[in-house]
C-alpha positions as CSV (number, residue, x, y, z in Angstrom):
1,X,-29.7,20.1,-23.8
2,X,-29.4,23.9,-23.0
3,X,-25.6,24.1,-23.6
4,X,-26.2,22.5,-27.1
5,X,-28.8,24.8,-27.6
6,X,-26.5,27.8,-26.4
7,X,-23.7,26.2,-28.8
8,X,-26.2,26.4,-32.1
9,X,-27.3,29.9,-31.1
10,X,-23.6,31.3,-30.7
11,X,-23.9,29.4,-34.6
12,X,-26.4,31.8,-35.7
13,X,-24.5,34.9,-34.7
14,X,-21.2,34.0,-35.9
15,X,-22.1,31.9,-39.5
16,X,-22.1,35.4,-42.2
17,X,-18.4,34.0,-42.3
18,X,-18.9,30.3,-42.5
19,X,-22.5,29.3,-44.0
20,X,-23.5,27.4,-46.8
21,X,-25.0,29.6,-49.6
22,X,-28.3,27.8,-49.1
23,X,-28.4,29.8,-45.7
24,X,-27.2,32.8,-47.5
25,X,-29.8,32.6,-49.6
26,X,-32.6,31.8,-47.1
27,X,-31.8,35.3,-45.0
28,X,-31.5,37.2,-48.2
29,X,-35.1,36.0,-49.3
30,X,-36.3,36.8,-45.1
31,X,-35.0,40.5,-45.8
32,X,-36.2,40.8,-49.5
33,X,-39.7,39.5,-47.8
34,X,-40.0,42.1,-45.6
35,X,-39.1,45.2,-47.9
36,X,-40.3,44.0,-51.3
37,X,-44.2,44.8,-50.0
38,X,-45.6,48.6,-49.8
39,X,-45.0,51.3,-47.3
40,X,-48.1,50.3,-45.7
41,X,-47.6,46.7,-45.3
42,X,-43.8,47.6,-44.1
43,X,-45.3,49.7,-41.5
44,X,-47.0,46.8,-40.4
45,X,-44.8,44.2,-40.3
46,X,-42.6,47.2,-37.8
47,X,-45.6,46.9,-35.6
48,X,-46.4,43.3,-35.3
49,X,-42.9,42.6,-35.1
50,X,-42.2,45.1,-32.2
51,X,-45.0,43.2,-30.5
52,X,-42.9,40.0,-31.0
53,X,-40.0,41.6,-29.2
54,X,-40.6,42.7,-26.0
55,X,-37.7,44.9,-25.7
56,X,-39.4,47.5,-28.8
57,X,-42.9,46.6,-27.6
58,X,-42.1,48.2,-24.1
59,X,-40.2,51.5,-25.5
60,X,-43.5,52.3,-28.8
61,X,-46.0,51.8,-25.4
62,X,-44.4,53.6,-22.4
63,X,-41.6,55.7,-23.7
64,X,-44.0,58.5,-23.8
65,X,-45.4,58.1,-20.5
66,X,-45.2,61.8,-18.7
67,X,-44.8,60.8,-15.0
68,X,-42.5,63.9,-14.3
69,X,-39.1,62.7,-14.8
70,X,-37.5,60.8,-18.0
71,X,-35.8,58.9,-15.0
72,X,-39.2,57.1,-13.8
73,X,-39.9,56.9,-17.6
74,X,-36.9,54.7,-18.7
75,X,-37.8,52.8,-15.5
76,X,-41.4,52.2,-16.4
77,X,-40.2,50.7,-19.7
78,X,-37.3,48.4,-18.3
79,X,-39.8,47.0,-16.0
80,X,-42.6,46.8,-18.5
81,X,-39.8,44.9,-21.0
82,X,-39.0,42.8,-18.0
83,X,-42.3,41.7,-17.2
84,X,-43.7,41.1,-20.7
85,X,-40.6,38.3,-21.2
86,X,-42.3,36.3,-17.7
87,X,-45.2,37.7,-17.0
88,X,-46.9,35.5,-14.7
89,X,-44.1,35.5,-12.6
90,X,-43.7,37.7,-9.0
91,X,-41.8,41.2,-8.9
92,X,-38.8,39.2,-7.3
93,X,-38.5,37.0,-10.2
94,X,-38.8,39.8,-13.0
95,X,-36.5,41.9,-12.1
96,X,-32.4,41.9,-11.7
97,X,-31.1,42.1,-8.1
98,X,-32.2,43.5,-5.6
99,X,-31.7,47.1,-6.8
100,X,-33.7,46.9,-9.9
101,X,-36.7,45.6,-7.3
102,X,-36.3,48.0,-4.7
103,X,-36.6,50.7,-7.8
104,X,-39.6,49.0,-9.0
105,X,-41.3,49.3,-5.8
106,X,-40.6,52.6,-5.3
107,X,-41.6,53.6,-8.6
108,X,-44.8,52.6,-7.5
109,X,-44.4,54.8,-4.3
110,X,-44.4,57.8,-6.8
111,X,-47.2,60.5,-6.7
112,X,-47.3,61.3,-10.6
113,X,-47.3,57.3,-11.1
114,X,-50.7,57.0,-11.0
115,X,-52.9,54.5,-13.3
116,X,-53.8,57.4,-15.4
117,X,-50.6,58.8,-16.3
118,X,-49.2,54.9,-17.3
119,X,-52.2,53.9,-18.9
120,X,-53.2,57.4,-21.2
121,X,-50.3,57.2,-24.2
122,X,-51.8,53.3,-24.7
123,X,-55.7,54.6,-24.7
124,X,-54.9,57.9,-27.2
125,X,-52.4,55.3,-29.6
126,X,-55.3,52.9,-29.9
127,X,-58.2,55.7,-30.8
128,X,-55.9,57.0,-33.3
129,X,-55.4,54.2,-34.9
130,X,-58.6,53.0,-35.2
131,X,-60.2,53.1,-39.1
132,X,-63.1,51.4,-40.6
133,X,-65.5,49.8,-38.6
134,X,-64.4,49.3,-35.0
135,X,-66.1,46.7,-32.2
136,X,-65.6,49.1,-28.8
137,X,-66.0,45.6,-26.5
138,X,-66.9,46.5,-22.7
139,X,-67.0,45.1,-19.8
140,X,-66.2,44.9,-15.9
141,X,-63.9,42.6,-14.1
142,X,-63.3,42.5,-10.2
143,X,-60.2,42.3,-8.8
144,X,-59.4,40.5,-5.9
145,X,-56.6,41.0,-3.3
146,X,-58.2,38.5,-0.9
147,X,-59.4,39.2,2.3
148,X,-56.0,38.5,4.7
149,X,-53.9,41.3,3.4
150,X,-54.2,44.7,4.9
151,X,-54.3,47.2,1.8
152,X,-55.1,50.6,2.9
153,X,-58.1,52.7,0.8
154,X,-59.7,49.6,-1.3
155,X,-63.1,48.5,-1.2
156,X,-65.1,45.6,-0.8
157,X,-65.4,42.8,-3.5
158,X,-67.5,40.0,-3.8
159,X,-70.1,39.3,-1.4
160,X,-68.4,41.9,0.9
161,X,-65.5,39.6,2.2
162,X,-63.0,40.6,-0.4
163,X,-61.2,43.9,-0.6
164,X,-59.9,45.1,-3.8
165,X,-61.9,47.4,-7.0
166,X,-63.4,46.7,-10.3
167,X,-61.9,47.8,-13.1
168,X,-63.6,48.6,-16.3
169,X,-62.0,48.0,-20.0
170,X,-63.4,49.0,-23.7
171,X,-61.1,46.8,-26.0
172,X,-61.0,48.3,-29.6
173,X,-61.2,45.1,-32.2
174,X,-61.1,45.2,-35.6
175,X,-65.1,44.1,-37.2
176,X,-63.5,42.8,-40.5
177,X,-60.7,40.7,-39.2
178,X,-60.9,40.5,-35.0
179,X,-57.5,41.7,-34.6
180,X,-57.1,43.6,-31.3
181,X,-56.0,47.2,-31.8
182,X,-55.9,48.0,-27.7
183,X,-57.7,49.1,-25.2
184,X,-59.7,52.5,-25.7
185,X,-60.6,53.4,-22.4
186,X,-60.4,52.1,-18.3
187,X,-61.7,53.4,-15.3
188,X,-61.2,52.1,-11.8
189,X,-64.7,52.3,-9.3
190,X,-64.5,51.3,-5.5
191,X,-67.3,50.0,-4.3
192,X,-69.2,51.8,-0.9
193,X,-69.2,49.7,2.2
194,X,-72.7,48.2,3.1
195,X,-73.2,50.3,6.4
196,X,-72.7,53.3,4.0
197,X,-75.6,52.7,1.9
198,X,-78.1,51.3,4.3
199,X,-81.6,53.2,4.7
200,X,-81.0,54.8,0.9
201,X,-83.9,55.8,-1.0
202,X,-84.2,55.4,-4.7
203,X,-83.1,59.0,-5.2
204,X,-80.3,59.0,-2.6
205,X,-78.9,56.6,-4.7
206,X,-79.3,58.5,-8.1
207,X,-77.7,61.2,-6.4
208,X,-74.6,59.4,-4.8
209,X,-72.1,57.6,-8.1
210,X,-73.0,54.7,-8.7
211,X,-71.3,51.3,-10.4
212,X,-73.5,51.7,-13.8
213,X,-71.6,55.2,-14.2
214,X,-68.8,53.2,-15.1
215,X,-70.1,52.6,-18.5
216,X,-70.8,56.1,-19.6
217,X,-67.8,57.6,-17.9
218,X,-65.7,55.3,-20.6
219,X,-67.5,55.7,-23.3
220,X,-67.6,60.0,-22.6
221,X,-63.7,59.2,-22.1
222,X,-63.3,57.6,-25.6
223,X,-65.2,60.5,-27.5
224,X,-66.6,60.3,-30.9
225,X,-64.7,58.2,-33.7
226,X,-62.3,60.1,-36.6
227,X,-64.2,61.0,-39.8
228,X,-62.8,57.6,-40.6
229,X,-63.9,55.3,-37.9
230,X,-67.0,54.0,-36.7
231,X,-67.7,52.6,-33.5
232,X,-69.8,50.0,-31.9
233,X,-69.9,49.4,-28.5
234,X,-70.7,45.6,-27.7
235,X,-71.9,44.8,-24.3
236,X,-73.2,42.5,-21.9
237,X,-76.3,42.9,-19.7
238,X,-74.7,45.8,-17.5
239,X,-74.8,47.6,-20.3
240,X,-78.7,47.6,-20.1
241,X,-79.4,51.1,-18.8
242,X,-81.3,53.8,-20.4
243,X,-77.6,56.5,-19.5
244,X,-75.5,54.1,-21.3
245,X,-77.9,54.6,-24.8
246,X,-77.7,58.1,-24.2
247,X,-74.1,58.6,-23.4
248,X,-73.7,56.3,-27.1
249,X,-76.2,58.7,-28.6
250,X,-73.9,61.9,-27.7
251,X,-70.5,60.0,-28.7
252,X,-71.9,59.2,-32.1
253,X,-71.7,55.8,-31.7
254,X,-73.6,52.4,-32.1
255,X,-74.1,49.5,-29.9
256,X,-75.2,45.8,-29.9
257,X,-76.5,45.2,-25.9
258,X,-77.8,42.3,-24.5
259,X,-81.0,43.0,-22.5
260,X,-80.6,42.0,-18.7
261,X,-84.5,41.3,-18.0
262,X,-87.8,40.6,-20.0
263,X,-90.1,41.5,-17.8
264,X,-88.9,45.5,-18.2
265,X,-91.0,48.2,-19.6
266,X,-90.8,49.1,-23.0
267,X,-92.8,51.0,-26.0
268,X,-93.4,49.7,-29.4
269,X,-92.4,51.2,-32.3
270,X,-95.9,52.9,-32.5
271,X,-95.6,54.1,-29.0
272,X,-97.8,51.5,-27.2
273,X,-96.1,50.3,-23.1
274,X,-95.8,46.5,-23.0
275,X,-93.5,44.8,-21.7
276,X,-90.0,43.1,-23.3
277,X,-91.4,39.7,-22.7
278,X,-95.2,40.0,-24.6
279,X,-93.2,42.3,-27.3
280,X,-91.0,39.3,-28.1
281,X,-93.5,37.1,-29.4
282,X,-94.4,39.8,-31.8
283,X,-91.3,39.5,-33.6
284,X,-90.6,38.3,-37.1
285,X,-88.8,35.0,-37.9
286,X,-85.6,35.5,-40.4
287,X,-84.0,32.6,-40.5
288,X,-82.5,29.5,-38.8
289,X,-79.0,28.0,-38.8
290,X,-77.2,24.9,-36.6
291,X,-74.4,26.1,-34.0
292,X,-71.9,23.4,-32.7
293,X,-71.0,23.8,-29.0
294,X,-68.2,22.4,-27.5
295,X,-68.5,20.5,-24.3
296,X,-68.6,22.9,-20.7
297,X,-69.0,21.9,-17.3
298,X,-72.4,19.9,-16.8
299,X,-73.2,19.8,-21.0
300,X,-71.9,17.7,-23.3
301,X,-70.8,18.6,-26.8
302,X,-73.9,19.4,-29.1
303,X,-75.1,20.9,-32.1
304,X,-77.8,23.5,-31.7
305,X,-80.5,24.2,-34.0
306,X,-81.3,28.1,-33.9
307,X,-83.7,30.1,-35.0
308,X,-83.3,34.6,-35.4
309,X,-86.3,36.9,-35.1
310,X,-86.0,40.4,-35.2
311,X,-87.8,43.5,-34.7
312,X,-88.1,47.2,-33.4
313,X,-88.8,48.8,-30.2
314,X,-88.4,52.2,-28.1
315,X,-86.6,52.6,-24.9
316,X,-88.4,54.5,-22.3
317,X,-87.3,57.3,-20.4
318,X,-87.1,55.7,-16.9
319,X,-89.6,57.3,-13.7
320,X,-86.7,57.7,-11.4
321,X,-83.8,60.0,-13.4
322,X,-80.2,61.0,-12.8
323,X,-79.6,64.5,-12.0
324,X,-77.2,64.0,-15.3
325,X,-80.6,62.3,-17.1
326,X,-83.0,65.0,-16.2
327,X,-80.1,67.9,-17.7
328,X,-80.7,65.8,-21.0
329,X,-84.5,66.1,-20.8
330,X,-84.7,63.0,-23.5
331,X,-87.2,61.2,-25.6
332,X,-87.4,57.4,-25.9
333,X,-84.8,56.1,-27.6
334,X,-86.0,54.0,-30.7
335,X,-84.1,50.9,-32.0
336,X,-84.1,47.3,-33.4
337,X,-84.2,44.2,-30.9
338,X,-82.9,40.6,-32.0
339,X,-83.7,37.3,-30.4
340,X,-81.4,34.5,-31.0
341,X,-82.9,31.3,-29.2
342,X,-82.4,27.7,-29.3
343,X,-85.0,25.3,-30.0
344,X,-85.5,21.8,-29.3
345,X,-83.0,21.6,-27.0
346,X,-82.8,18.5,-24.4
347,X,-84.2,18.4,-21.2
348,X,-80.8,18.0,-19.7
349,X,-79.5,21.6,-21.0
350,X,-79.7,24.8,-20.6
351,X,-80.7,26.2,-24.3
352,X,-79.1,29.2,-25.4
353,X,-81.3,32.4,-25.8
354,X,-80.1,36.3,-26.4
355,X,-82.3,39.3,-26.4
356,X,-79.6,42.2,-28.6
357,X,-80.8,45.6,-28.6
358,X,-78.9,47.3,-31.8
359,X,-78.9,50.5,-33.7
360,X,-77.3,48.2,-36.1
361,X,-79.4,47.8,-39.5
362,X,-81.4,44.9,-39.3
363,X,-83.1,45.0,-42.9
364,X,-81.8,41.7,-44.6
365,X,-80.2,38.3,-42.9
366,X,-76.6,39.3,-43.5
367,X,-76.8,42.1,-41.5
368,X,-78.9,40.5,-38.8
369,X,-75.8,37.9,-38.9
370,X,-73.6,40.6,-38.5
371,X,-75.2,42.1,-35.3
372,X,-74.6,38.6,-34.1
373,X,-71.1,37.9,-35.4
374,X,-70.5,40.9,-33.3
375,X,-71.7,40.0,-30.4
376,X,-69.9,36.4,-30.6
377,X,-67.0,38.9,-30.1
378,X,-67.8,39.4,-27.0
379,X,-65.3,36.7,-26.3
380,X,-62.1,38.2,-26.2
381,X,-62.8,40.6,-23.2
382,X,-63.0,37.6,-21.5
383,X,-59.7,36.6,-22.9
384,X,-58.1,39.6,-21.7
385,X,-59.3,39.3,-18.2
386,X,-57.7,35.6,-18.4
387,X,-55.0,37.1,-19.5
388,X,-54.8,39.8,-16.8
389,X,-55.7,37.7,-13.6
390,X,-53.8,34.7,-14.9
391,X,-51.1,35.6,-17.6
392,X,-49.5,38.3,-15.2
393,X,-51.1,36.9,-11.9
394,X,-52.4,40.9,-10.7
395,X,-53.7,40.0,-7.8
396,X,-50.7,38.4,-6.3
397,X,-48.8,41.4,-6.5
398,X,-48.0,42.4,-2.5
399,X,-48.4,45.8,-2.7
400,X,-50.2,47.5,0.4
401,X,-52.1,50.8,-0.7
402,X,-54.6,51.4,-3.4
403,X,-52.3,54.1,-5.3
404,X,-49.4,51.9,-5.8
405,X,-52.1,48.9,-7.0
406,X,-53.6,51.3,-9.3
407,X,-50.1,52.4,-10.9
408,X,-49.9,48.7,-11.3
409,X,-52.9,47.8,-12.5
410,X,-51.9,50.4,-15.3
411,X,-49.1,48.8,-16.2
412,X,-50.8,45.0,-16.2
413,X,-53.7,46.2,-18.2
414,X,-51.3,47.1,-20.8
415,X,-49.4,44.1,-20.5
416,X,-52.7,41.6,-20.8
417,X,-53.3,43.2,-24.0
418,X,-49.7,42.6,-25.3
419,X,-50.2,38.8,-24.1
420,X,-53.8,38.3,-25.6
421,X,-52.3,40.0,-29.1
422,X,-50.0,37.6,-29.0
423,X,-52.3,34.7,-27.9
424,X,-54.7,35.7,-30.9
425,X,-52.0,36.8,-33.7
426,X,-52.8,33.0,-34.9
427,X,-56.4,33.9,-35.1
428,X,-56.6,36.7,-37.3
429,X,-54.3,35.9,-40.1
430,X,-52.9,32.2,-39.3
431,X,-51.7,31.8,-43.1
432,X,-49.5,34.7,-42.9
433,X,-45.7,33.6,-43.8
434,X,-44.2,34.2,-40.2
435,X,-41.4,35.7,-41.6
436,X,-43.4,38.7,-42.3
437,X,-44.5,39.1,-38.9
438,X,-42.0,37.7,-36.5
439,X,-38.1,39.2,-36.4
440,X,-35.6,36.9,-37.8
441,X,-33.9,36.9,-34.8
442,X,-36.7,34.7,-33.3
443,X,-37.5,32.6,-35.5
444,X,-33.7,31.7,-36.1
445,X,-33.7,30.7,-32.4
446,X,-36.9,28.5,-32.8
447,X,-35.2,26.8,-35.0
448,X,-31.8,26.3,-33.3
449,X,-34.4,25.0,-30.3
450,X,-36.9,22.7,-32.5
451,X,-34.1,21.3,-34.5
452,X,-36.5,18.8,-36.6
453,X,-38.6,22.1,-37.9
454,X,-38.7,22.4,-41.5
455,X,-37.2,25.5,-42.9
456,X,-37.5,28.8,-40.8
457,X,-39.4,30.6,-44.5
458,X,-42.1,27.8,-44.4
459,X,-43.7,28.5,-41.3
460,X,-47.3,29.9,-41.3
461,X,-48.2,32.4,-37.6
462,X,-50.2,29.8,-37.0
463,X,-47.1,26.9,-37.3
464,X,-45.1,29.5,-35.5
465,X,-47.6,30.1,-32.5
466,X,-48.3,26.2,-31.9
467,X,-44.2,25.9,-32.1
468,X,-43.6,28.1,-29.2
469,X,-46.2,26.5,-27.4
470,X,-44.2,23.9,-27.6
471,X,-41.4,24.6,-26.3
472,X,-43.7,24.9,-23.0
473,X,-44.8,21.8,-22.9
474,X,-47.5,21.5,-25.0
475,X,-47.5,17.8,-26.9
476,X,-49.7,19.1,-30.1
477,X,-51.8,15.8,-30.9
478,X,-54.7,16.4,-33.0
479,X,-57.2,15.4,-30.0
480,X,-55.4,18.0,-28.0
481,X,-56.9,21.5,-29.1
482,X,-55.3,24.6,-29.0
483,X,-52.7,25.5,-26.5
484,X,-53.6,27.1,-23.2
485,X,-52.4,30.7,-20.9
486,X,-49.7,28.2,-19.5
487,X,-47.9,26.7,-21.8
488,X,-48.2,29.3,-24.0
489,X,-46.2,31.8,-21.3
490,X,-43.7,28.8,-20.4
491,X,-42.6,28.6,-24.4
492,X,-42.5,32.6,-24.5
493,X,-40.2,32.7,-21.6
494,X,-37.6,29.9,-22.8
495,X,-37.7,31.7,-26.3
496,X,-37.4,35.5,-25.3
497,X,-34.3,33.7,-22.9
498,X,-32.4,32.6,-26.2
499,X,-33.0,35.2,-28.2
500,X,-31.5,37.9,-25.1
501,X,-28.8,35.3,-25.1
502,X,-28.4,35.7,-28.9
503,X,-28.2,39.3,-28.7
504,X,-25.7,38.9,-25.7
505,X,-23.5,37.0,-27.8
506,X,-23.5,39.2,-30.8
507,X,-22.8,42.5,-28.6
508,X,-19.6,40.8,-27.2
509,X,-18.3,38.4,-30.1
């Protein structure tokens, strides 16, 4: 099977002299496609396409690294090309020989390779190309190294029995059309061992940095949007803290935050102290609409009925303040609140209920719809932590000293976007002609692989994405869904193989 395969791709690099004029005429129409357009639709098709191909998506995101020497440089982006082509596989496995590994892990060894220095060209490419309206999606994951390796300088995780650090991600996404620009701003936070915190006051603890600091110090980090950007930050309930609102207010930004408790202080609009709990049954009903869930562990598949209700509150300036908080000297901070509940829900389910604090307009039911359309995007920072602990397998990596796993976390962060831009290219514009998108190159050697496919012009992303999945393993039947992290990565290996083959063939033929 792979030798006929090989045969039909040494085809494709040696038929300009031999092919039937109806293959003539296919490529000319795949290059008059991609030049016929605009500039700026050219420029994109350059982009998604060097995402398709590792080898250009590895030079447009590292080659500007500054880690002291154009040596360590080229290096970052050989490795970064190798592990985007197999990313779930160990350091071994990526890389050629045993010289091209002991290089890697040295690399890592290297003071000016730090997790800053890899990570900062990707943060400052996405801000700047960030226009329109622009979801800023937060959120903390933990990472793991287990508790049976010795790793010098991490922290605990978990309940204390795990050792690793949590490492905090905006994602920048597109409002209009969910496509992923990047990620906007990280920041790494060890957490304090247990004996070192033991007999602290409330104030001892303001005083010392704390894990909610994460959230500000990324959002400080990301600055205020262009004249032609907005930003809104969506966030879950760690996001409910009185800093984080003001560190949004400086940055000239908006946010959609899910509250974390009802029975918290707040003021109403006229100034009044209630509680979040008595204030929501105050609030006015807009409108109700049916939501179909798919089935999760303990609940089967339903359809919910929903009702919104919306209204306006102040935040108040907390009793015990920050050194940072008390600088500000601040007022409440007024803004709109939105409950999304279920109602008449079974007995057997757990109904679904949000409490969103926005500074999002709230004045008619489409935009109420769109502070929660927002928040449904919430979503794909979970898809990129899949994508980090599973698609490129971080916490496997045996290195034994937090330095040279934050130099690598760097360089996996990066990567988990590259594999979740991939994984949701289908999403945001699945009736795009694939030819527009992916290089012919690839999509010659789907073909040459998936012999029964219709012609190469035809395919939609969408056709194009399920094909490669594919070719890992995935069967496709209409009761099957869409493809999952795993076969996904399988049929992005065996296609990245042929096409490196391809381009083998045509440097020495």
């Amino acid at each position: 099977m792979l030798a006929a395969v090989f045969r039909r791709l040494l085809f494709f690099h040696t038929y300009d002299r031999r092919m039937p004029s109806e293959r003539k005429g296919e490529r000319l129409s795949l290059w008059q496609d991609y030049t016929r357009d605009n500039w700026q639709s050219c420029t994109e098709v350059w982009r998604m396409s060097a995402l398709i191909d590792t080898q250009s998506w590895a030079t447009q995101t590292f080659g500007t690294c500054e880690l002291g020497d154009q040596r360590r440089t080229r290096r970052l982006v050989r490795m970064a090309e190798r592990i985007a082509e197999n990313p779930a596989a160990s350091f071994p496995d990526q890389m050629v020989g045993w010289a091209e590994l002991k290089s890697a892990y040295r690399f890592f060894d290297q003071e000016r390779v730090s997790f800053q220095a890899i990570a900062t060209p990707h943060w400052m490419a996405t801000r700047q190309n960030a226009c329109g309206r622009m979801l800023v999606i937060c959120d903390t994951t933990e990472i793991d190294f287990g508790r049976n390796r010795t790793i010098d300088g991490v922290g605990p995780t978990g309940n204390g029995s795990g050792q690793g650090f949590l490492l905090h991600n905006a994602m920048m996404v597109d409002a209009q059309t969910r496509a992923i620009t990047g990620i906007a701003g990280q920041t790494i936070h060890y957490r304090p061992r247990k004996k070192h915190m033991k007999k602290e006051n409330r104030s001892a603890k303001l005083r010392r940095c704390r894990e909610s600091e994460v959230w500000g110090h990324v959002i400080d980090e990301i600055g205020p949007p262009s004249d032609d950007a907005r930003y809104t930050y969506v966030c879950d309930r760690g996001a409910d803290n009185f800093e984080v609102f003001c560190h949004l207010r400086q940055q000239n930004s908006g946010w959609i935050i899910r509250a974390k408790a009802k029975n918290r202080n707040i003021l109403t609009p006229s100034g009044d102290s209630t509680t979040l709990q008595q204030h929501l049954q105050t609030l006015k009903l807009r409108g109700t609409y049916e939501l179909t869930l798919r089935a999760r562990p303990q609940q089967p598949a339903r359809t919910a009925s929903i009702e919104v209700l919306t209204g306006s509150l102040q935040m108040p300036v907390p009793h015990h303040k920050s050194p940072w908080i008390r600088s500000l000297d601040p007022e409440p901070i007024a803004m709109n609140v939105v409950l999304v509940r279920e109602i008449g829900a079974a007995d057997d389910v757990t109904p679904i209920e949000w409490v969103l604090y926005t500074s999002e307009s709230i004045d008619t039911f489409d935009q109420v719809w769109s502070v929660i359309d927002d928040y449904e995007s919430r979503w794909l920072v979970e898809e990129y932590h899949k994508a980090l602990k599973s698609g490129t397998r971080m916490k496997d990596r045996q290195l034994k000293a937090a330095g040279r796993l934050e130099a690598m976390a760097g360089l996996m962060s990066i990567v988990a976007v590259h594999l979740v831009q991939l994984k949701t290219l289908s999403r945001t514009d699945p009736d795009r002609k694939a030819r527009r998108v992916v290089p012919v190159l690839w999509l010659q050697m789907l073909k040459a692989c998936r012999q029964k496919l219709r012609r190469v012009h035809d395919l939609t992303v969408y056709e194009f994405y399920r094909e490669v999945a594919k070719l890992g393993g995935f069967i496709g039947r209409k009761s099957d869904g869409e493809p999952g992290w795993i076969t996904i990565w399988r049929g992005w290996e065996k296609l990245s193989t042929l096409v490196r083959g391809a381009q083998l063939a045509k440097t020495f033929l």
